[in-house]
C-alpha positions in Angstrom: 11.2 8.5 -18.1 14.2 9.3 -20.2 17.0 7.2 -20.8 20.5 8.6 -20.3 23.0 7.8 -23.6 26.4 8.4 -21.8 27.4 5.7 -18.9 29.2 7.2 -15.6 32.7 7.7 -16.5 35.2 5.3 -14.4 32.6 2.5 -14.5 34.1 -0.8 -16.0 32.4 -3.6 -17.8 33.5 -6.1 -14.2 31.2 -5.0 -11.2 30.7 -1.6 -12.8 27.8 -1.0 -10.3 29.6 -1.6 -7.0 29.9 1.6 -4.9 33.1 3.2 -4.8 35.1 6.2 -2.5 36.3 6.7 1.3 34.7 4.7 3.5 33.0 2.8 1.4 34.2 -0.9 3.3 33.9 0.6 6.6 30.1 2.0 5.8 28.9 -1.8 4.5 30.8 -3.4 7.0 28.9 -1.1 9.7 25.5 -1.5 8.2 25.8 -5.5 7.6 27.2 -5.7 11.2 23.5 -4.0 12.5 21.4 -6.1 9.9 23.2 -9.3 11.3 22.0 -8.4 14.5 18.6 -7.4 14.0 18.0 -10.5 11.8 19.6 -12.6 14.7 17.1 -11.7 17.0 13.9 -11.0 14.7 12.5 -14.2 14.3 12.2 -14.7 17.7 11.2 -11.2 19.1 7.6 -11.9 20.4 9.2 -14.9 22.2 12.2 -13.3 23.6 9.8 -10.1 24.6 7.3 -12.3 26.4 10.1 -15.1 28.0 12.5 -11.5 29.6 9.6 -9.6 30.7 7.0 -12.5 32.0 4.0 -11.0 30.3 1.5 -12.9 28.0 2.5 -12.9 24.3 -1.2 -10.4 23.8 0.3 -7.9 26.0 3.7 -8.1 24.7 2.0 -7.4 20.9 0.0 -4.5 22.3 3.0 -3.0 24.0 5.1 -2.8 21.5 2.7 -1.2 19.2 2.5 1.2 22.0 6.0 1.8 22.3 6.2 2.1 18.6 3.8 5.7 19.0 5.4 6.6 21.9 9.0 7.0 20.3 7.5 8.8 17.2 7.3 12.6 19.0 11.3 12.0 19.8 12.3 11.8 15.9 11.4 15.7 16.1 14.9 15.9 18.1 16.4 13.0 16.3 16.3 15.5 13.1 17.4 18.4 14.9 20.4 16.6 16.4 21.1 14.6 13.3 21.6 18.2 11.4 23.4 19.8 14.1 25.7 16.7 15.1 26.1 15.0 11.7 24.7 11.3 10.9 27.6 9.9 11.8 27.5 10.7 15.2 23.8 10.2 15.1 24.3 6.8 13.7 26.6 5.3 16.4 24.3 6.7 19.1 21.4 5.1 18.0 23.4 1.8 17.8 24.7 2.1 21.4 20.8 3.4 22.6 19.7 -0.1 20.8 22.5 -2.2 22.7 22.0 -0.4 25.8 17.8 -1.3 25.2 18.9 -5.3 25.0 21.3 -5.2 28.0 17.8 -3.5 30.3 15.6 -6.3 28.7 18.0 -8.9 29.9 18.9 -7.1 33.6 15.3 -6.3 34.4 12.3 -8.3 34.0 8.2 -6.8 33.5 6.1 -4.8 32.1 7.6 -1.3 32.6 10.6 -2.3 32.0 9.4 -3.2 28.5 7.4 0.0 28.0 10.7 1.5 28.8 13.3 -0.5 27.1 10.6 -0.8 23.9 10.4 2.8 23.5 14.3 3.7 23.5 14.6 0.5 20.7 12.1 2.5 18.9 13.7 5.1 18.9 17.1 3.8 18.1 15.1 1.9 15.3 14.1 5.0 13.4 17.2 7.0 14.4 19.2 4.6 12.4 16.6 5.0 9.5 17.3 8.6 9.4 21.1 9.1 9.8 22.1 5.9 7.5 20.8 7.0 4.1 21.9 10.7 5.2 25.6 9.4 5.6 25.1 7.3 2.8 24.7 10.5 0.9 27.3 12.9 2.6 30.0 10.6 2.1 29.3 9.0 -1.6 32.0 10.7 -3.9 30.3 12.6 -6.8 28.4 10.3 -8.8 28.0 7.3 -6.4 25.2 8.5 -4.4 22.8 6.0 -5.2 24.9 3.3 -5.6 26.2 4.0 -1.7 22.5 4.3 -0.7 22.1 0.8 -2.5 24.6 -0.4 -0.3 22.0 0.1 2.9 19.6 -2.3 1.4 21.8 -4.6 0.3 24.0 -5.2 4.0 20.3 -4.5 5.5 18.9 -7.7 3.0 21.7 -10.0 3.5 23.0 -9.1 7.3 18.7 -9.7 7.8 18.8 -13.3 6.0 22.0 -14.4 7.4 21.3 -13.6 10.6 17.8 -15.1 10.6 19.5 -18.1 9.1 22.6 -18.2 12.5 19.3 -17.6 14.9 17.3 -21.2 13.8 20.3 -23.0 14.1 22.0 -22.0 17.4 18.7 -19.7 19.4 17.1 -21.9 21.8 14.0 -21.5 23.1 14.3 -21.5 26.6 14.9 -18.6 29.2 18.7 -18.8 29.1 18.6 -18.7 25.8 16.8 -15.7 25.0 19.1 -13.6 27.6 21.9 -15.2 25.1 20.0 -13.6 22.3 19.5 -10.3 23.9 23.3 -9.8 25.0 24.5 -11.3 20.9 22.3 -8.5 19.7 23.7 -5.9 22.0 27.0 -6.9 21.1 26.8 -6.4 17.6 24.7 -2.9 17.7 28.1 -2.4 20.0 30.4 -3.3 17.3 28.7 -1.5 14.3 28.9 1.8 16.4 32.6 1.2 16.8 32.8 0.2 12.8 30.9 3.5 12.1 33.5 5.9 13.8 35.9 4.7 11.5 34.0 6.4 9.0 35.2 9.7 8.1 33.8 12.6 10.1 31.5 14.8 8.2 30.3 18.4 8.8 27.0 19.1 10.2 24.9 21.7 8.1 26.4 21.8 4.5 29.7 19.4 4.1 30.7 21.4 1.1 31.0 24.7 3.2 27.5 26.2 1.8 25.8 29.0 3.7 23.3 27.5 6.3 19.7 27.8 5.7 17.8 30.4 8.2 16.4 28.9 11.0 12.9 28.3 10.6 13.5 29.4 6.5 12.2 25.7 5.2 9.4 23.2 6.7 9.3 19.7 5.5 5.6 20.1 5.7 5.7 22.9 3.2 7.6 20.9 0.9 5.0 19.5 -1.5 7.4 17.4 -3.1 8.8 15.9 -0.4 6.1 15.5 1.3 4.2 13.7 -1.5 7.6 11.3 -1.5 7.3 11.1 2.2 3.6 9.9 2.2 3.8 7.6 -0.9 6.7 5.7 1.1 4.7 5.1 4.0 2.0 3.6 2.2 4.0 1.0 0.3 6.0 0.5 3.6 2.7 -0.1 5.2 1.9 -2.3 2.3 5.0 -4.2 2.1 4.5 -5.0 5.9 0.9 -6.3 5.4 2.4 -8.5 2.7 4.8 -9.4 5.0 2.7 -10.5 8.2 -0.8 -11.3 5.8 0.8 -13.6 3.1 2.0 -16.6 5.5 -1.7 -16.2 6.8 -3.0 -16.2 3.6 -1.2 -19.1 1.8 -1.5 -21.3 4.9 -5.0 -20.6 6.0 -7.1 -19.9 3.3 -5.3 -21.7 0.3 -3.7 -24.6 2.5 -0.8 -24.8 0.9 2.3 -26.7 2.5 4.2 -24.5 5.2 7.4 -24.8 3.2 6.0 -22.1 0.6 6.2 -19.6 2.9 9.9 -19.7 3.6 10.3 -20.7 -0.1 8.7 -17.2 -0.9 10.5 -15.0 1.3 13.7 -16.8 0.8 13.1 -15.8 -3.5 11.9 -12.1 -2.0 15.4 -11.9 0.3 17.7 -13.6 -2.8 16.8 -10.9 -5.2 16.4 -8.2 -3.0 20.2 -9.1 -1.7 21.8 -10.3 -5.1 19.9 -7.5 -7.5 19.8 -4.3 -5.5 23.1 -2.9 -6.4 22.9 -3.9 -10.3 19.1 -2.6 -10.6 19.9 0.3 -8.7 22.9 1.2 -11.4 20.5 0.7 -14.3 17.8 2.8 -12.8 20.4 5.9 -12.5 19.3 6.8 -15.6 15.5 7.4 -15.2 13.4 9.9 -13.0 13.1 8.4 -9.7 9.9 9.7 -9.2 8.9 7.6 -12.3 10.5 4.7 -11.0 8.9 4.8 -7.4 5.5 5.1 -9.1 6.2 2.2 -11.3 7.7 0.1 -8.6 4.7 0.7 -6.3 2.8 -0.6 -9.7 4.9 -3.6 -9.6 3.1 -4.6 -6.1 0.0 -5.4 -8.0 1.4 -8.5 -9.9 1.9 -10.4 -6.4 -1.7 -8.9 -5.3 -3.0 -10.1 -8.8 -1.3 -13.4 -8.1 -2.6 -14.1 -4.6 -6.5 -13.5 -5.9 -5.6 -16.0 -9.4 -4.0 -18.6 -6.6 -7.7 -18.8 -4.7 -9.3 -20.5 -8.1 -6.3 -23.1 -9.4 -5.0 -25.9 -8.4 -2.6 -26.2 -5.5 0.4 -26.9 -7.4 -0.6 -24.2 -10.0 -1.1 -21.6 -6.9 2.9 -22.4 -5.9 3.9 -21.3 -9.4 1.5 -18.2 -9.3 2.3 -17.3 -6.1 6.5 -17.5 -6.8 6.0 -15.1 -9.9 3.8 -12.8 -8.5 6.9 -13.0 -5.6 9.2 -12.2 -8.2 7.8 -9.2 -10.0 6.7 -7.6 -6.4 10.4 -7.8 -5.7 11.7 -6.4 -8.6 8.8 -3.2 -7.7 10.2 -3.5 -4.1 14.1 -3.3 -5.4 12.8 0.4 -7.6 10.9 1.5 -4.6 13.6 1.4 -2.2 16.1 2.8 -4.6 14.0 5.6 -5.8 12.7 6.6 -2.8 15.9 7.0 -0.3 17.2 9.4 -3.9 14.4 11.6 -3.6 14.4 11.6 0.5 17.6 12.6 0.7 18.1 14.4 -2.5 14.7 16.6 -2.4 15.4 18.2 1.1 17.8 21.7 1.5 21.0 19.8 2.6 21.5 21.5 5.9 18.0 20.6 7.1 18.1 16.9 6.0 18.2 15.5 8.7 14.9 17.0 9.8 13.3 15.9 6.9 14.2 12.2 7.0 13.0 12.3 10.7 9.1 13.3 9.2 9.6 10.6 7.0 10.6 8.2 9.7 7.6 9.5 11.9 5.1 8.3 8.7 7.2 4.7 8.4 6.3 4.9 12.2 3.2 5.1 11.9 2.8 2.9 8.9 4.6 -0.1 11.2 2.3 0.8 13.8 -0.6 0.1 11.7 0.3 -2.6 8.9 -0.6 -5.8 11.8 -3.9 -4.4 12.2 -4.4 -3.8 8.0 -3.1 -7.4 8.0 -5.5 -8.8 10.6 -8.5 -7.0 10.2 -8.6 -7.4 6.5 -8.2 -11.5 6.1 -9.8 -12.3 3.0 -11.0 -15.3 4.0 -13.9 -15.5 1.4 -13.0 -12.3 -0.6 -9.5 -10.9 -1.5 -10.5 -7.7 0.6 -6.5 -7.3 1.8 -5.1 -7.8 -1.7 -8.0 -5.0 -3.3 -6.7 -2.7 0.3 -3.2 -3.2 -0.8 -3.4 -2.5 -4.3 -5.2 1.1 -3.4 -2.4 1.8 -1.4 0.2 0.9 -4.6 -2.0 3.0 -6.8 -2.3 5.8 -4.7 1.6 6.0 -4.5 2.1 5.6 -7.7 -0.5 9.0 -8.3 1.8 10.8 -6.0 5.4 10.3 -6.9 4.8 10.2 -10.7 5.5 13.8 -10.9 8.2 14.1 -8.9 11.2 15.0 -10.7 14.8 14.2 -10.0 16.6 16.6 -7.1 19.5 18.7 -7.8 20.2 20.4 -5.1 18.0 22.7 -3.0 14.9 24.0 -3.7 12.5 26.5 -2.5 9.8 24.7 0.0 6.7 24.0 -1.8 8.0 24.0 -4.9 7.8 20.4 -6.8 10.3 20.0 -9.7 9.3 19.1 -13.1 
């Protein structure tokens, strides 16, 4: 990686990492708006699923990993329309699909009703994933791109951990309570669609007026560096999620450790990710993000390497291992997610972006679909199998992204830069 000498002109000793431009307060406002939602009602998902539609908590876990596949195939269109509408448009349509999904689970109880609603919440899920970092991009003034595409994490952390936070103090569990839940979370997909048309409007194709790409003249598949981006995220999504639904299992079950470490650990994990992500993204500006995703995926070993050293100390020695190992996996989770949405949005010809992002949303779909069952079927119980699983998947990511180099502007499909 090589070091730039020259700091961004117009960038102050006081917050000189905070995103600047048009827009800017209406785009965090938007995205923090949808986080505080989502977090609102994640913690209690399998309950509210299984108390609206009357089915076992088993089924409701099947189905949704059901309606997860079935809303991949629809991304092809979400790409299409994103490039031909613009994200913005894009963005506040999935929002109002997603509100329109809680108002069904509330009206209409069972278990087509959940195939149904599950699938369109799937889809709005990913949509969002595609046209956020996209408008993030078209709308950053020169120069601020990745410190507007920071932004998304950071409203996504902190709207997630505040929301999760409102949820355990006023959600309760009863019936009336969930359909409470269901029309809060409606409500606030409703108001970050209204918060994102107050964005300005941009052009579909090429904003800066750029001759359109034939159709048909580039293929994400054919894209060898995007595709090795594209497949490289998935796995440390996958892994990241198998960290996120193994670890509790892990430090509760198999190292009986008190249940407080668990929230202790992903309360250190949301804290950094919230507080760091704009000041870590500025300082890794100056380095090849393909260098940076590779070493960030790296960075997932210390909390694998961590989890294994906690199975032979003591108990109180395991907390401390376990909250460093925390602590350098987030600071590999802060480079991956910065590195990775530069060279997902940056790698692609800009009036097929859209596109693009949607194959990379139909991998992070699949990944989702699949990191319960890593998680499950790969305990550990006697032998740190999941961590060994996990840390393939870093390494593998790491061999792929390493020689990615940085985007500037389009380039020919299958082509990798240097």
């Amino acid at each position: 990686m090589t070091a730039s000498a020259t700091p961004a002109r117009g960038t102050g000793t006081r917050a000189g990492f905070l995103p600047r431009g048009r827009g800017v307060v209406w785009f965090g406002a938007s995205g923090f708006v949808n986080a505080l939602g989502t977090g609102f009602f994640y913690p209690f998902s399998l309950l509210f699923f299984a108390s609206l539609s009357r089915e076992s908590l088993g089924t409701v876990g099947v189905t949704l990993t059901v309606t997860t596949l079935l809303a991949l195939p629809g991304l092809f269109l979400v790409g299409r329309l994103t490039d031909r509408c613009g994200p913005r448009a894009m963005l506040a349509a999935a929002s109002a699909l997603r509100a329109a999904s809680f108002v069904f689970f509330v009206s209409v109880p069972g278990l087509w009703p959940l195939i149904v609603g599950g699938t369109a919440l799937a889809l709005g899920n990913r949509a969002e994933q595609v046209a956020a970092p996209l408008l993030a991009a078209r709308l950053a003034p020169e120069g601020q791109s990745s410190r507007w595409l920071a932004l998304t994490r950071v409203t996504f952390n902190a709207g997630m951990g505040l929301g999760a936070l409102l949820a355990g103090v006023f959600v309760a569990d009863s019936h009336s309570g969930f359909v409470v839940l269901g029309l809060v979370n409606a409500a606030s997909f409703v108001l970050a669609a209204v918060l994102c048309l107050g964005l300005p409007a941009t052009a579909p194709g090429d904003p800066a007026g750029g001759t359109r790409s034939p159709r048909g003249a580039h293929r994400p598949w054919r894209h060898r560096a995007f595709v090795r981006v594209a497949a490289a995220n998935a796995l440390l999504w996958a892994a990241a999620l198998a960290v996120e639904s193994g670890l509790p299992v892990f430090v509760l079950r198999e190292l009986t450790l008190p249940s407080w470490t668990v929230g202790t650990l992903f309360a250190v994990n949301t804290a950094l990710l919230t507080l760091l992500q704009l000041p870590v993204g500025r300082a890794l500006d100056r380095f090849r993000p393909g260098a940076v995703l590779a070493l960030g995926g790296l960075g997932y070993l210390g909390l694998y390497a961590c989890a294994v050293l906690a199975r032979s100390v003591s108990s109180t020695v395991a907390v401390a291992v376990l909250m460093a190992g925390m602590t350098v996996y987030t600071i590999g989770e802060l480079a991956v997610s910065q590195a990775s949405l530069i060279l997902l949005t940056g790698l692609p010809p800009e009036p097929e972006r859209g596109s693009y992002l949607a194959v990379n949303q139909l991998l992070v779909g699949a990944a989702t679909a699949l990191a319960p069952l890593l998680a499950t079927s790969l305990p550990g119980a006697r032998s740190p199998a999941l961590w060994w699983t996990l840390a393939a998947l870093s390494l593998v990511a790491a061999v792929l992204t390493h020689p990615v180099g940085r985007p500037a502007g389009p380039e020919a499909p299958g082509e990798p830069r240097a």
